[in-house]
Backbone as CSV, one residue per row, in Angstrom:
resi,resn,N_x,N_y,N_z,CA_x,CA_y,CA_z,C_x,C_y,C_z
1,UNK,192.179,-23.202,215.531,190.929,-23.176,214.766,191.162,-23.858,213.412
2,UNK,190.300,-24.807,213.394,190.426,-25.605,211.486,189.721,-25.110,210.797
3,UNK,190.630,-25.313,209.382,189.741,-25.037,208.262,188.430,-25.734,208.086
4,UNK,188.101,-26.839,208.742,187.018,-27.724,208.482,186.328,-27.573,209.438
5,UNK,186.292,-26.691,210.744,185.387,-25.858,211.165,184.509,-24.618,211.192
6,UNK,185.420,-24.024,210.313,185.106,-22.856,209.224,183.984,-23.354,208.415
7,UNK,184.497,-24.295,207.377,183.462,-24.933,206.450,182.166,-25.357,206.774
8,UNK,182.379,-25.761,208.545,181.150,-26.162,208.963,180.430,-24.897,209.267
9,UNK,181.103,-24.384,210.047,180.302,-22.754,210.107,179.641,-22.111,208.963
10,UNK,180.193,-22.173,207.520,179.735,-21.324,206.537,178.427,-22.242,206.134
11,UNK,179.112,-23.280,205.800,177.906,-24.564,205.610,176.562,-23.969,206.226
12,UNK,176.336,-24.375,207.295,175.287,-24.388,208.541,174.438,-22.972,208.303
13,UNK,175.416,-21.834,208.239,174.551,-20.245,207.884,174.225,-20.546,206.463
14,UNK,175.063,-20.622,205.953,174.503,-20.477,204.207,173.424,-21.672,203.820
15,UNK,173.210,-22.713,204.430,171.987,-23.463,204.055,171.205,-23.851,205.045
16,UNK,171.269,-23.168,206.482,170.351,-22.703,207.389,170.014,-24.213,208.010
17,UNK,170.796,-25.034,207.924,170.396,-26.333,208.866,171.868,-27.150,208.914
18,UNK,172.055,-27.914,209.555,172.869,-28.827,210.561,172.836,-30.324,209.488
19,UNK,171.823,-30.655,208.978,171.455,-31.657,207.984,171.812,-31.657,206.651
20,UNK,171.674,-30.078,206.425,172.107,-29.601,204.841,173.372,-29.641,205.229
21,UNK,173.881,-29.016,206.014,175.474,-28.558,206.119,176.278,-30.177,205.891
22,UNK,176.060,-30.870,206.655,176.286,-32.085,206.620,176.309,-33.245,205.579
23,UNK,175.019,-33.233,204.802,175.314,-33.367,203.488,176.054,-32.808,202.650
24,UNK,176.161,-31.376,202.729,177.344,-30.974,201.541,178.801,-31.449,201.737
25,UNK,179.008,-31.174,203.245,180.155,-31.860,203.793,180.425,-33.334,203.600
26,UNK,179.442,-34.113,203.701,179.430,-35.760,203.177,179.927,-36.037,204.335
27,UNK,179.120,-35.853,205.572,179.540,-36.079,206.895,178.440,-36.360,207.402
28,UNK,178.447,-37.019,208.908,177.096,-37.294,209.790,176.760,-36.306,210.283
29,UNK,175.290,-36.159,210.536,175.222,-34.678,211.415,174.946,-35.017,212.694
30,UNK,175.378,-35.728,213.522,176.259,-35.521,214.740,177.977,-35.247,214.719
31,UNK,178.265,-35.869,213.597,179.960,-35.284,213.397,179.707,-33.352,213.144
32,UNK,179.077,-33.236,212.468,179.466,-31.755,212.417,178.819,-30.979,213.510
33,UNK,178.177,-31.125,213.856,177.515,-30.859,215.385,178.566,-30.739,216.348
34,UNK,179.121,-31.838,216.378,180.157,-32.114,217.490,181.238,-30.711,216.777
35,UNK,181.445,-30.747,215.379,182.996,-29.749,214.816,181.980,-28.370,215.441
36,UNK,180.847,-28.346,214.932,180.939,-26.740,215.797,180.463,-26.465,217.048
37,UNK,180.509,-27.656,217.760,180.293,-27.126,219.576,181.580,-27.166,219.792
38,UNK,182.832,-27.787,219.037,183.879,-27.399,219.652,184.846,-26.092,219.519
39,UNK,184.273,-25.846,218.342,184.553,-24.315,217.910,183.964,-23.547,218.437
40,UNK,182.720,-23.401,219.220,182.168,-23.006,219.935,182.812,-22.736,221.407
41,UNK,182.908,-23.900,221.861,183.992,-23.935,223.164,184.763,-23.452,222.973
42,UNK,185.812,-23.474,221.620,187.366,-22.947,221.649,187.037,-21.357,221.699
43,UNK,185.805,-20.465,221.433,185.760,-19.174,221.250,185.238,-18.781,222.484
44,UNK,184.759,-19.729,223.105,184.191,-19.303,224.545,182.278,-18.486,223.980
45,UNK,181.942,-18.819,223.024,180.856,-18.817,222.608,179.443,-18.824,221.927
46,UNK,178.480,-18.813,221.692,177.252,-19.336,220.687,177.421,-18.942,219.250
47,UNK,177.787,-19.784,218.558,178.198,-19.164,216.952,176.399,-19.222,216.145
48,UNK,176.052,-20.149,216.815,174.673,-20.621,216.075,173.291,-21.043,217.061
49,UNK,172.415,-19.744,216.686,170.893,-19.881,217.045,170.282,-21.267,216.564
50,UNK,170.067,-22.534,217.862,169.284,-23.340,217.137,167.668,-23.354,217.389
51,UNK,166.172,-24.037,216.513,165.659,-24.069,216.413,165.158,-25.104,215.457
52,UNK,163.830,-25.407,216.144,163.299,-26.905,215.681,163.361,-27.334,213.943
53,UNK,163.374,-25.273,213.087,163.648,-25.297,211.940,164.802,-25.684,210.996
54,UNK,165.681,-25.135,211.859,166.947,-25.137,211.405,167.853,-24.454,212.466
55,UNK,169.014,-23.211,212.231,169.747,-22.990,212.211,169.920,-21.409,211.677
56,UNK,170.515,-20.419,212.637,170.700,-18.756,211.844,171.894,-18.268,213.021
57,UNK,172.828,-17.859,212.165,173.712,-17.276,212.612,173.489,-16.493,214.137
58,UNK,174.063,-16.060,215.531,174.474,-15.119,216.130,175.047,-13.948,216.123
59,UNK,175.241,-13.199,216.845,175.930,-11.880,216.189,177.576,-12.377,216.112
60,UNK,177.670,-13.269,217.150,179.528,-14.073,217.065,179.921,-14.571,215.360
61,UNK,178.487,-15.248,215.079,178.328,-16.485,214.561,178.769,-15.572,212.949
62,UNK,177.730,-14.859,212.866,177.681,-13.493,211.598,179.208,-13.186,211.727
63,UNK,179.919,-12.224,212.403,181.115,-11.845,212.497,182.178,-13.174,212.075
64,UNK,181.976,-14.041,212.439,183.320,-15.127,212.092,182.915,-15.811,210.985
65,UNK,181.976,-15.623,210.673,180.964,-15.999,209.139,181.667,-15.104,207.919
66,UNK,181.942,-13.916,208.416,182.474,-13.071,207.450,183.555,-12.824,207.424
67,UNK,184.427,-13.512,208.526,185.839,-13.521,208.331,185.984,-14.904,207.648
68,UNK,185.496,-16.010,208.074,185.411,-17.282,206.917,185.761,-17.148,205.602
69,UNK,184.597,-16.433,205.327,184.308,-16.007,203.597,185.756,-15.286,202.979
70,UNK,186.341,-14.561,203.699,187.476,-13.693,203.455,188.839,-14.841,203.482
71,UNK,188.885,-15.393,204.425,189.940,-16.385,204.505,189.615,-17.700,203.634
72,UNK,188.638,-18.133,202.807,188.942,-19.344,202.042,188.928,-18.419,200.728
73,UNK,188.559,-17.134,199.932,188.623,-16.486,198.859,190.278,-16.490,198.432
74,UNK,191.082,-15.849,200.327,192.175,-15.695,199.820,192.715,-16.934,199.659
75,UNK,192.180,-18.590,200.438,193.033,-19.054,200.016,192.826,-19.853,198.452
76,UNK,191.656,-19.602,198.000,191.494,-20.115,196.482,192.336,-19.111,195.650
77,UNK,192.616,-17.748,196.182,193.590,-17.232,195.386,194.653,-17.282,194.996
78,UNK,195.046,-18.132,196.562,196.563,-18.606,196.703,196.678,-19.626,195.986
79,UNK,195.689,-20.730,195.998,195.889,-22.334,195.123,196.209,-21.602,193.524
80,UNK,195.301,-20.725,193.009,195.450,-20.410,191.522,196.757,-19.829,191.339
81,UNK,197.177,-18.785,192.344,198.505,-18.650,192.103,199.920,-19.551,191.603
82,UNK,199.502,-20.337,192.814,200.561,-21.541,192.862,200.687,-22.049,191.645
83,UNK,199.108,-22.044,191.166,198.966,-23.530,189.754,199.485,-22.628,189.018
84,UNK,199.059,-21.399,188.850,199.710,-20.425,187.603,201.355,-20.237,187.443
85,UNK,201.961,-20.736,188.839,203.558,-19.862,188.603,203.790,-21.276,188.112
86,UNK,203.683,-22.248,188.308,204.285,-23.781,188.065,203.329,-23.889,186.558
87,UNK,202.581,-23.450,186.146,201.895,-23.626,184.915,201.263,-25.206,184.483
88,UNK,200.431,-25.054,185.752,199.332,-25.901,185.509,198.380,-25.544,185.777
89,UNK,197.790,-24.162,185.701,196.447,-23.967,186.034,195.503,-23.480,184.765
90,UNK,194.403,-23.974,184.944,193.311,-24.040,184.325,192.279,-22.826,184.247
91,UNK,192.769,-21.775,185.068,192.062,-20.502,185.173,191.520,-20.291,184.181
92,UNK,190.057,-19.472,184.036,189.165,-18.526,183.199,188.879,-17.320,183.500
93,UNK,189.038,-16.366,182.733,189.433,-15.080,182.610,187.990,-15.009,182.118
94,UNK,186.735,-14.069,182.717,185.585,-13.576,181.938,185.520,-12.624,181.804
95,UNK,185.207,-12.044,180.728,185.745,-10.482,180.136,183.792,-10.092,179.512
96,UNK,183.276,-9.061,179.936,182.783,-8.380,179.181,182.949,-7.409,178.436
97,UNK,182.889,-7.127,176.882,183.413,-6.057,176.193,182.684,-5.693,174.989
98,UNK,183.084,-3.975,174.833,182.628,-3.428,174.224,182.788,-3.469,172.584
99,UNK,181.949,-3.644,171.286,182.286,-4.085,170.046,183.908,-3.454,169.727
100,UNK,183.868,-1.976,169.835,185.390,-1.632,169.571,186.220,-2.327,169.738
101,UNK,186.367,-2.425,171.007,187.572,-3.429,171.892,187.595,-4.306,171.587
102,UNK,186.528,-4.927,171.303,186.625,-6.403,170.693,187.411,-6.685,169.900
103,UNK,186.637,-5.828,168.641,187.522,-5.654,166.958,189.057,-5.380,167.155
104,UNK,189.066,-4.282,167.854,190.349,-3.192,167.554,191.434,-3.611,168.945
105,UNK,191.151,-4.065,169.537,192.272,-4.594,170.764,192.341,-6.246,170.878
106,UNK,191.099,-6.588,171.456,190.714,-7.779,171.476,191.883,-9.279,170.911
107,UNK,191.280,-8.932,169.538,192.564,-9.764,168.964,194.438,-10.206,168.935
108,UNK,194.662,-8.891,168.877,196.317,-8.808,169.186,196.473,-9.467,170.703
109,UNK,195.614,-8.807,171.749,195.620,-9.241,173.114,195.394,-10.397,173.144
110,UNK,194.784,-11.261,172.885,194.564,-12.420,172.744,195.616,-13.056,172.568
111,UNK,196.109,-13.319,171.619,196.797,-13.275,170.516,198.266,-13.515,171.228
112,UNK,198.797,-12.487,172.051,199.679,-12.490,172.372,199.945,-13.293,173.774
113,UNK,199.026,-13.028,174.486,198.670,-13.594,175.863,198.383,-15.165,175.902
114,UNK,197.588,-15.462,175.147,197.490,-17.508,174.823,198.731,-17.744,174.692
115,UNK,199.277,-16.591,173.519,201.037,-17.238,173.355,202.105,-17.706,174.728
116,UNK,201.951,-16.732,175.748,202.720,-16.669,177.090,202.032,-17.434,178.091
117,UNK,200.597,-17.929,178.191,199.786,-17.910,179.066,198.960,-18.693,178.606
118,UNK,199.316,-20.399,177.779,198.512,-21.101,177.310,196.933,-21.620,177.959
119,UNK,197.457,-21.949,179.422,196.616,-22.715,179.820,195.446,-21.998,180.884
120,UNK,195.520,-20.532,180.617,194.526,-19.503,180.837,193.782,-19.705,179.843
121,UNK,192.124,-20.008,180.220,190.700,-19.692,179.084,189.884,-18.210,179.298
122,UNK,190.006,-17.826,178.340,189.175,-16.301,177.934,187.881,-16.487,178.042
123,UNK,187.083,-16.341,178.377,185.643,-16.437,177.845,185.361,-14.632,177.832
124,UNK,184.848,-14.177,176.186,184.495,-12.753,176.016,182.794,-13.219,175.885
125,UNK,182.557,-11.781,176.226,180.867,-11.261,176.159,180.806,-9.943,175.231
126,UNK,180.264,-10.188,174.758,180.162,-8.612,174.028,179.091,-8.377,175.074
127,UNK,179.413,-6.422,175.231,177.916,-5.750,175.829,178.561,-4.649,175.340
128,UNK,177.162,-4.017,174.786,177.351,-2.587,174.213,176.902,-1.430,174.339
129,UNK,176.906,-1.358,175.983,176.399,-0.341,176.375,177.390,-0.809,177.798
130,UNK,178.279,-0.568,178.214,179.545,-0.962,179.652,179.326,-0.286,180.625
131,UNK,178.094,1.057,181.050,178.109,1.439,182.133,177.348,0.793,183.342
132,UNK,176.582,-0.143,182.567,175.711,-1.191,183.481,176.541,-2.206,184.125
133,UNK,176.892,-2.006,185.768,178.057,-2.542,186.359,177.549,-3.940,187.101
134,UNK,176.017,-4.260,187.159,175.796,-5.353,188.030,176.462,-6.861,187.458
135,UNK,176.714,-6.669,186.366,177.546,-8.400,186.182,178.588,-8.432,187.507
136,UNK,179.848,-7.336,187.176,181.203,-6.941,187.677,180.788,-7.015,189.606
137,UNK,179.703,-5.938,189.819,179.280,-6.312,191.111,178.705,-7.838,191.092
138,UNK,178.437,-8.343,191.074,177.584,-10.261,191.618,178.768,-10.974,191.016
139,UNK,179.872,-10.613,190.462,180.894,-11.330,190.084,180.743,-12.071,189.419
140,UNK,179.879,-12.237,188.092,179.578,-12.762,186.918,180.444,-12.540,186.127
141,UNK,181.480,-11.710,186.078,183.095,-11.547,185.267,183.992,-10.835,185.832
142,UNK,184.865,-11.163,185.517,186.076,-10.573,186.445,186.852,-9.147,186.135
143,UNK,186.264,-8.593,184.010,186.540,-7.162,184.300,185.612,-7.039,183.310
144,UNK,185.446,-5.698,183.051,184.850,-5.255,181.696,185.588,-4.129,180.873
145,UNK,185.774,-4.338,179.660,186.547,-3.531,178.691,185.180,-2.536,178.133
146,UNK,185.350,-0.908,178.194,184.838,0.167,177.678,185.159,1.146,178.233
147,UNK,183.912,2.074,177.828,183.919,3.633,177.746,184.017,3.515,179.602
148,UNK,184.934,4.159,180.386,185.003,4.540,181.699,183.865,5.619,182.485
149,UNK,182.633,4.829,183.139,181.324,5.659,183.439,182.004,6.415,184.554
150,UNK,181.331,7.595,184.479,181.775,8.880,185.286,181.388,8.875,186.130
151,UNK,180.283,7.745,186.572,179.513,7.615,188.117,179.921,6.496,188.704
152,UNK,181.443,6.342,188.562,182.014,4.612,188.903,181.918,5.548,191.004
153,UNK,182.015,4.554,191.727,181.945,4.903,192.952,183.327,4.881,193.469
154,UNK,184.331,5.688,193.925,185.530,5.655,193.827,185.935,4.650,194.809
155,UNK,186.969,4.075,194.432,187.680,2.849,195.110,186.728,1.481,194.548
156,UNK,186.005,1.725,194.562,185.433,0.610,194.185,185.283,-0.919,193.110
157,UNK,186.021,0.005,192.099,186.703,-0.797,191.241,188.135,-0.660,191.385
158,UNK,189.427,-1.482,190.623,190.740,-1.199,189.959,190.415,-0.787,188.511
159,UNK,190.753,0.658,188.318,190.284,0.981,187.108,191.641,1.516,186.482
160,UNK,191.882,1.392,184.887,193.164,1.640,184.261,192.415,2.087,182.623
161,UNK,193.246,3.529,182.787,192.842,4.114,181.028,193.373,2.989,179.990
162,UNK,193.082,3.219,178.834,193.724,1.942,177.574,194.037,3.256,176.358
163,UNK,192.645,3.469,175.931,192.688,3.955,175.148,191.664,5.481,174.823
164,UNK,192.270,6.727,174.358,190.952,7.696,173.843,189.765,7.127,172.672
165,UNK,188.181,7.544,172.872,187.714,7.197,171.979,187.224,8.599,171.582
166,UNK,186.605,8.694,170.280,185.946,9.758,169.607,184.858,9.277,169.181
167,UNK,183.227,9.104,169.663,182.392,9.006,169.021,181.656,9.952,168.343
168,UNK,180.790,9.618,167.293,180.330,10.271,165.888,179.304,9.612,165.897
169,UNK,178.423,10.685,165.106,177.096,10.489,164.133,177.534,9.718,162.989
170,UNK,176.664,8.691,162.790,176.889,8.123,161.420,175.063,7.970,161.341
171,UNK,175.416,7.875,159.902,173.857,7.872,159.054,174.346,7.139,157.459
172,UNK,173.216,7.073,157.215,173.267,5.995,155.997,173.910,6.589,154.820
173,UNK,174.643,6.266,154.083,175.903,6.930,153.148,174.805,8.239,151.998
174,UNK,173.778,7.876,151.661,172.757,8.085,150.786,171.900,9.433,151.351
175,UNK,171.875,9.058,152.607,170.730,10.109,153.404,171.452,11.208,153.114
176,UNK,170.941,12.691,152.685,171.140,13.637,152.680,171.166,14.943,153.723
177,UNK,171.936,15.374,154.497,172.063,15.860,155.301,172.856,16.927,155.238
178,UNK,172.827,18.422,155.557,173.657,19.538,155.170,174.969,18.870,156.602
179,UNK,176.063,19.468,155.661,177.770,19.238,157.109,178.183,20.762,157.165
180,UNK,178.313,21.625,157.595,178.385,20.979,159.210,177.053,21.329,159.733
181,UNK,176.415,20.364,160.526,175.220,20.305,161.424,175.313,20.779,162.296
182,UNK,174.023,21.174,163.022,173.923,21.753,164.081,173.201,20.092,165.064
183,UNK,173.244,20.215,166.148,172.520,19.042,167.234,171.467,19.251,167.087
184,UNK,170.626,20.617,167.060,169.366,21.121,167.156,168.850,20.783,166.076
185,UNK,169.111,20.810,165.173,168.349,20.221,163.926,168.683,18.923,164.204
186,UNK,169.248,17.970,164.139,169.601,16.783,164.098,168.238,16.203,164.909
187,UNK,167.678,16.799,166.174,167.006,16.131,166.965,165.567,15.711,166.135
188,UNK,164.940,16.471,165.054,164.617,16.023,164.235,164.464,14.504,164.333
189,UNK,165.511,14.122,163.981,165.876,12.317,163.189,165.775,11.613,163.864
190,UNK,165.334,10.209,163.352,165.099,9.480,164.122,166.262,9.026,164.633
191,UNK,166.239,8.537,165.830,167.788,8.313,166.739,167.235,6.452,167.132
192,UNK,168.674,5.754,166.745,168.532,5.001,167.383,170.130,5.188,168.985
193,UNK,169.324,4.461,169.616,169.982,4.487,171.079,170.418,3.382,171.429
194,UNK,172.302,3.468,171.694,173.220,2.063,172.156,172.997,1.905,173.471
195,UNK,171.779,0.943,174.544,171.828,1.278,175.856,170.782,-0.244,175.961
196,UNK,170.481,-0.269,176.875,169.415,-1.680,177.366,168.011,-0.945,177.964
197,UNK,168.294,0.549,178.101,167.165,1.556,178.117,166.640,2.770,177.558
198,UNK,165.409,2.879,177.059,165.305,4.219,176.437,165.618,5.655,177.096
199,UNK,165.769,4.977,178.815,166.553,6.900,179.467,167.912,6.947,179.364
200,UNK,168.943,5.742,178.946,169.841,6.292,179.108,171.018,5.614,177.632
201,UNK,172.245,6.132,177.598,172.924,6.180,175.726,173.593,7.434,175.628
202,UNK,174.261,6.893,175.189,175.813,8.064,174.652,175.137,8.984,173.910
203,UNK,174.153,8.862,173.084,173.797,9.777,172.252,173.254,10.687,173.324
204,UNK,172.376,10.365,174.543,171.939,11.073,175.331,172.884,12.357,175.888
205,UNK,174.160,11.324,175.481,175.182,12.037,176.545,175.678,13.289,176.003
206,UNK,175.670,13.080,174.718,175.718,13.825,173.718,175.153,15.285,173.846
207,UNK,173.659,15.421,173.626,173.147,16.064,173.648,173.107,17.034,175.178
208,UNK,173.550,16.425,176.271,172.812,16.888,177.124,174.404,17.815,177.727
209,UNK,175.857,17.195,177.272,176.515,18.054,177.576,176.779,19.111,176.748
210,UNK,175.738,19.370,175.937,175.768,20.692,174.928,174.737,21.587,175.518
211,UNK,174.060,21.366,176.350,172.976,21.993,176.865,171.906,21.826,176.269
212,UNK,171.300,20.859,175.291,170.226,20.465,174.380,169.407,19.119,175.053
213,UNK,168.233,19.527,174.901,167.114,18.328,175.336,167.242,17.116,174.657
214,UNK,167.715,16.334,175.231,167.970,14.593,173.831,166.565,14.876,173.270
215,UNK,166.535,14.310,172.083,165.524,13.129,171.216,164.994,12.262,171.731
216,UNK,163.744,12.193,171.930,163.407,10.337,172.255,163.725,9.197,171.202
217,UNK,164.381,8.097,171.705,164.774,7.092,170.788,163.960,6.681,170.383
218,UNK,163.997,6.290,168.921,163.581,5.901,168.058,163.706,4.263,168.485
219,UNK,164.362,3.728,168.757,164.741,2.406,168.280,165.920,2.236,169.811
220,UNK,165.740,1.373,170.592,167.251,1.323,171.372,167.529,-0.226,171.292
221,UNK,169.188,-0.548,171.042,169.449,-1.617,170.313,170.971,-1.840,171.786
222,UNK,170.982,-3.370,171.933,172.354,-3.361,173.024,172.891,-4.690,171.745
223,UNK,173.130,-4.144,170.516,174.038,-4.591,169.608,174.869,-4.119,168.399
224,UNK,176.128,-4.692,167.786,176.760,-4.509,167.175,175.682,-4.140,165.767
225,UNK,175.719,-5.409,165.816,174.691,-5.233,164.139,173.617,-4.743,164.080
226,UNK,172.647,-4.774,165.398,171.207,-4.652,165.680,171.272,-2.616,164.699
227,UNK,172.685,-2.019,165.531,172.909,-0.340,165.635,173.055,-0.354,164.167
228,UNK,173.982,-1.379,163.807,174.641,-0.871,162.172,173.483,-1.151,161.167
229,UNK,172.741,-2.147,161.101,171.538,-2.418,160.764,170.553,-1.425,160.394
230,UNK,169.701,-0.790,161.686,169.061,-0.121,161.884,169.685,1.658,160.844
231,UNK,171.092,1.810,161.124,171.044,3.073,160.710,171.268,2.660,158.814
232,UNK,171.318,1.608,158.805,172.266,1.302,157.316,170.979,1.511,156.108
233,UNK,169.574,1.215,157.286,168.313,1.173,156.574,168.088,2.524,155.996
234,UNK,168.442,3.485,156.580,168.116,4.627,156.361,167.285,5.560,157.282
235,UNK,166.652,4.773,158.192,165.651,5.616,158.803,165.843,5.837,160.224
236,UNK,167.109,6.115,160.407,167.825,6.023,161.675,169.204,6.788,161.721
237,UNK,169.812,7.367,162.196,170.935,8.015,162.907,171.340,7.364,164.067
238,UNK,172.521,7.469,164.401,173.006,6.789,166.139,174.898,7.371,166.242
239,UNK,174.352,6.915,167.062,176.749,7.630,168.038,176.830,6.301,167.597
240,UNK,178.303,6.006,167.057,179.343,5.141,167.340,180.523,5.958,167.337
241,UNK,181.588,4.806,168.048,182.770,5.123,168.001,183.402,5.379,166.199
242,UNK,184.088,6.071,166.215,184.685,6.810,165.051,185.074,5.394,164.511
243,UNK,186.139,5.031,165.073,186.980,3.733,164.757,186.102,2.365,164.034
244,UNK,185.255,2.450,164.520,184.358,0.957,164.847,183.456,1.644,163.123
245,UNK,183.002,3.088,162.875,182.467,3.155,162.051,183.346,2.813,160.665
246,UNK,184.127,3.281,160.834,185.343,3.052,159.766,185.545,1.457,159.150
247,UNK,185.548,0.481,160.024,185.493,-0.781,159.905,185.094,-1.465,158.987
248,UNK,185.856,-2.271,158.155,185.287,-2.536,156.927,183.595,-2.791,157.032
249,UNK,182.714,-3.332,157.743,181.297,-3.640,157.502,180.538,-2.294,157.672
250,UNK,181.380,-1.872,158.128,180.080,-0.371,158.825,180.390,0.921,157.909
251,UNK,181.706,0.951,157.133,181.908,1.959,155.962,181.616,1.662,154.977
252,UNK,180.442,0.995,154.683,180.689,0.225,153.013,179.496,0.710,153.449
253,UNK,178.322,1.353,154.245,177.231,1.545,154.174,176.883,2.955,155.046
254,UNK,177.914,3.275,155.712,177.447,4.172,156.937,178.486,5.639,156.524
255,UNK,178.440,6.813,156.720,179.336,7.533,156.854,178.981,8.526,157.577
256,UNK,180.100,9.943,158.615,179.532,10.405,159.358,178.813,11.688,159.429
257,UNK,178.079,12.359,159.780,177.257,13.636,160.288,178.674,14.101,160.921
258,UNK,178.942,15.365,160.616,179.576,16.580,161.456,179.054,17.380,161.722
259,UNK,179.575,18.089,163.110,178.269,18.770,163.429,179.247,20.053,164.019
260,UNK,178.685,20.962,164.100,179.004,21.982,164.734,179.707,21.876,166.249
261,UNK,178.946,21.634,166.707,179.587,21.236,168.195,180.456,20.098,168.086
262,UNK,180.953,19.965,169.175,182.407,18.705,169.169,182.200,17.262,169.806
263,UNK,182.624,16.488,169.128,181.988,15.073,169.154,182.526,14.537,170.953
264,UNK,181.812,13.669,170.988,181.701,13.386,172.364,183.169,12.426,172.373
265,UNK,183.843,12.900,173.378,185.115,12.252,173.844,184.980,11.030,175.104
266,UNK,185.351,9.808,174.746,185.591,9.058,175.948,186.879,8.339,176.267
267,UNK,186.693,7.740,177.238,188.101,6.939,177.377,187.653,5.240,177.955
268,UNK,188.424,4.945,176.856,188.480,3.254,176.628,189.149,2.904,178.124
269,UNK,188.423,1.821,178.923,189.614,1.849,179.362,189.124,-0.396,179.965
270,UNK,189.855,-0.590,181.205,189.326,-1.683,181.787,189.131,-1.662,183.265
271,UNK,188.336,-1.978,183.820,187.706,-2.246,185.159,187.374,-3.299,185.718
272,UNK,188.398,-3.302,186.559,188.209,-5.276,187.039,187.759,-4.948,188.469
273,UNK,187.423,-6.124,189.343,187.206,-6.051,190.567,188.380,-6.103,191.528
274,UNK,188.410,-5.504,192.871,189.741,-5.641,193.317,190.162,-7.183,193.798
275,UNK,189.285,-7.551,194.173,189.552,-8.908,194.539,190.481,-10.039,193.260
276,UNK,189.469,-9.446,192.001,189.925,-10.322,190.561,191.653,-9.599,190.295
277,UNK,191.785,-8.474,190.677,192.978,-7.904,190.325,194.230,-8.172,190.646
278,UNK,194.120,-8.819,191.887,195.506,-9.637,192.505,195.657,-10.827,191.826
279,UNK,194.841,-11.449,190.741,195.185,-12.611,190.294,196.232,-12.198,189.193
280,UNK,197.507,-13.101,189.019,198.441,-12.916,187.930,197.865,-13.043,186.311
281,UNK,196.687,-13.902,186.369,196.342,-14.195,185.178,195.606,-12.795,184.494
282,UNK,194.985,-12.047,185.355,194.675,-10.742,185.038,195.282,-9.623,184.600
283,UNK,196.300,-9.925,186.046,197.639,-8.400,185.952,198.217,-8.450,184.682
284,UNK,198.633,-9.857,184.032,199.634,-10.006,182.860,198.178,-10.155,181.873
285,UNK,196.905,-9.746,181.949,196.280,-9.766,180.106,196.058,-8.561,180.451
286,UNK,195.615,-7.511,181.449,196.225,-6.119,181.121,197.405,-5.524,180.932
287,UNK,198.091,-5.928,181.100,199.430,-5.689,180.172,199.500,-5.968,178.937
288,UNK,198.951,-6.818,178.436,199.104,-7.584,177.268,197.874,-6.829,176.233
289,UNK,197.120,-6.348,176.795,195.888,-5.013,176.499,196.870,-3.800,176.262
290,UNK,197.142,-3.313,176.932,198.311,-2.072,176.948,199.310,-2.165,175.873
291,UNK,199.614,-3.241,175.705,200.218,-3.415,174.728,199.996,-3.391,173.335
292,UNK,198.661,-4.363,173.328,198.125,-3.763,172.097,197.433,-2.868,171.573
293,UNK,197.139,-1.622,173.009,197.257,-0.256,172.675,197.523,0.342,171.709
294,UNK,198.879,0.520,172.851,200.524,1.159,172.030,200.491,0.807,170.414
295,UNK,200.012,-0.090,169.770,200.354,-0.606,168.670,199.291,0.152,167.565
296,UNK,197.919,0.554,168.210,197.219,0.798,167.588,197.304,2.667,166.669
């Protein structure tokens, strides 16, 4: 069985005609016609429903369609390998991540990893709200750095702790507020919310593992500055990470609410896909993450 009968096979299902397939291939479509009646013959049967339209898989056709897909992934994995151990490959690493990580890991990791691993490209995303997994599923990046969601579906990712976080109330240095607080009064205030929706946010999370009804948000922001902004004005409260508040831009204006109850604990961590995880260029910048852990 050839690889360039494969190609014709995936071709043909994935753009549903014999003509398309053929063009992508930069072939005649009687040549590829001919590559899959003989693959056809060699299996002893119908890989492909034809019709005056086009072209749709069989139940044969589906089944070896999806072993295809599996056997050219691994072998693009294998080419990057190769280029990576001989150090000529051109790989890109897409990272979505959370402002902390950014600031407070981000750099050293970097940092250290370009040093060993020149001809690997980073491309970062900030997102500031990490439990929203559809990039990571459609494979729009290969991991995401944050808070570890408690509704991950097990096995489903390669998931690895980094770091503890401690998030906090912060409010505008000026606003007057009795310490130590209670949550119940707090709900009061206007809340802004770190999320891409008004049902869901750490602050939510907050509240609701204390046994208290959240606040409706005031304001919901999926940014660094949009959050620091909003509370710096005064007319706003919000969770950040402890660390991230401390930060030179966000302590020169922000400081925190203590509260009676105990601040919400998470864990930093990274979540790649399993497929992205066998690549070396990955295995060695989580290490190189871990590392600049330890340091912190």
């Amino acid at each position: 069985m050839k690889i360039q009968a494969l190609k014709a096979l995936v071709n043909a299902i994935e753009l549903g005609s014999l003509r398309a397939a053929a063009k992508e291939m930069q072939v005649s479509q009687p040549a590829i016609t001919k590559i899959i009646q003989e693959l056809e013959e060699h299996l002893s049967t119908t890989l492909l429903n034809r019709t005056k339209t086009g072209v749709s898989p069989s139940a044969e056709g589906l089944t070896l369609y999806k072993y295809a897909q599996n056997i050219f992934q691994e072998l693009e994995k294998a080419e990057k390998e190769v280029a990576q151990i001989s150090r000529r490959s051109n790989e890109e690493i897409t990272i979505a991540v959370v402002p902390l990580a950014l600031s407070l890991l981000l750099p050293e990791t970097i940092r250290t990893y370009s040093a060993e691993f020149p001809d690997v490209a980073i491309s970062l995303m900030e997102e500031l709200y990490i439990a929203q997994l559809k990039q990571l599923r459609s494979g729009e990046i290969d991991m995401a750095i944050g808070p570890i969601p408690k509704d991950l579906i097990p096995g489903e990712f390669h998931v690895e702790k980094i770091l503890p976080i401690e998030m906090v109330i912060a409010k505008k240095k000026n606003l007057k507020i009795k310490s130590p607080a209670n949550l119940e009064d707090l709900k009061e205030l206007k809340w802004v919310y770190t999320s891409k929706r008004p049902t869901s946010g750490y602050a939510k999370v907050l509240f609701e593992n204390n046994n208290i009804t959240p606040p409706l948000p005031g304001a919901v922001v999926n940014s660094t500055l949009g959050l620091i902004s909003l509370i710096a004005s005064g007319n706003y409260v919000g969770l950040m990470p402890k660390k991230l508040m401390e930060s030179p831009i966000a302590k020169k204006y922000l400081c925190q609410i203590k509260t009676v109850e105990p601040p919400l604990k998470l864990t930093l961590g990274v979540i790649v896909r399993h497929d992205k995880f066998l690549s070396p260029a990955i295995k060695n910048f989580i290490k190189h993450l871990h590392r600049a852990a330890a340091h912190i």
